[in-house]
N, C-alpha and C positions, 0 to 999 in steps of 0.2 A: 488249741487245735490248729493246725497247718494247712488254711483253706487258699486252693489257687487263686489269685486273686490280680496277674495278668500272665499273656503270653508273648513268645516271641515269634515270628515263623522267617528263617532265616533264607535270606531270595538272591539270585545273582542278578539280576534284571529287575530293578524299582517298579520300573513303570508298567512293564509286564503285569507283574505280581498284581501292582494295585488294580489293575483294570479285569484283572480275573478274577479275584476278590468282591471289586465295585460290583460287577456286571453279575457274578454269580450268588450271590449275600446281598448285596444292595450295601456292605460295607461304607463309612465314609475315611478318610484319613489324612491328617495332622501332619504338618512337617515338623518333625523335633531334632531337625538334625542340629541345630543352633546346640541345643540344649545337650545332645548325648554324644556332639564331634565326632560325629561320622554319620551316613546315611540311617535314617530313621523314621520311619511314620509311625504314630500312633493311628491304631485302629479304633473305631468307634462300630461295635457290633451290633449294637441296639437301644432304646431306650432305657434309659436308667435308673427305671422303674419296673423292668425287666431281667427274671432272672437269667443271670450271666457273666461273663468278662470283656473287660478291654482289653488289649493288648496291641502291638507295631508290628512293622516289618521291617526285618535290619539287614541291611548288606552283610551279605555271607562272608568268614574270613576264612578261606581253604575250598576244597573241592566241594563238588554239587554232589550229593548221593546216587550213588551207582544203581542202574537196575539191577534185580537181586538180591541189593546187599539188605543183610540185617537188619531193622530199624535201629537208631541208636538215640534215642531219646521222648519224647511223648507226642502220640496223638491227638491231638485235636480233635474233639466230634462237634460237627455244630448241627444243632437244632432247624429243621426247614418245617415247612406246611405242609409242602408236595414233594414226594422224594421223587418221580419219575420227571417231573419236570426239571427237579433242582438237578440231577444226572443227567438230565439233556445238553444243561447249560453247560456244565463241566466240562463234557465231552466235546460241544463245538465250540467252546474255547480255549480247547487245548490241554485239559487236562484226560488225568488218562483213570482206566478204572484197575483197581489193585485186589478190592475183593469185594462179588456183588453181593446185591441185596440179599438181607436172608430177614426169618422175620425171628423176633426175640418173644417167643409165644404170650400174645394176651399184654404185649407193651407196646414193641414198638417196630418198626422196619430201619435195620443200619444194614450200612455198606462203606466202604471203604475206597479213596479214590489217590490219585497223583496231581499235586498242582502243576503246573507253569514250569514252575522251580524244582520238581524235585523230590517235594514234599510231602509223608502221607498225612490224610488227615481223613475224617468220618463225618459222614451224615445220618440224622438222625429223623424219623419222623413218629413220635407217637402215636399208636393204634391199637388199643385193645385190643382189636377184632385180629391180629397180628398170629398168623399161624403158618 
């Protein structure tokens, strides 16, 4: 079986990314640029002991995603506690919202947002009560 088992999320702006990342996830992240010769952080999303992934942030090679355009590769959703809070943070840090909240009946609350960079990616909060 073919189980994701890390990601990328491609940023023009390093330190940007990390700090929206940090301050929004509590993310921490690794310099690997030594290792991959070119800009790189590994991301640390959680205990690891916790279901999930790691994955980096790598310097984009070409243009930054246009508003509008098509998405052209995978979203990301990650797991929060509080989704109105975790949406607060996004948004006064710059990120932007793409599609809001809806609820996924009897599971969970997602929504959809724009990083720093560019990027879409999802939030996810479990909630049975979810309707």
């Amino acid at each position: 079986m073919g189980r994701l088992v890390h990601f990328e999320v491609h940023v023009d702006d390093m330190e940007r990314a990390k700090k929206f990342y940090e301050e929004v996830f509590g993310w921490t992240f690794e310099d690997w640029s030594d290792y991959a010769g070119m800009p790189y952080f590994g991301a640390v999303t959680g205990d690891d002991n916790e279901l999930g992934i790691n994955g980096a942030l790598v310097k984009r090679h070409g243009i930054s995603p246009q508003p509008g355009q098509p998405m052209n590769g995978y979203a990301c959703t990650i797991g929060v506690e509080d989704y109105d809070s975790t949406e607060a943070k996004i948004l006064q840090l710059g990120g932007k919202l793409a599609l809001p909240k809806y609820a996924l009946p009897g599971m969970a609350w997602q929504g959809y947002y724009i990083d720093t960079e560019g990027n879409t990616f999802g939030i996810h909060q479990p909630d049975k009560n979810a309707k």
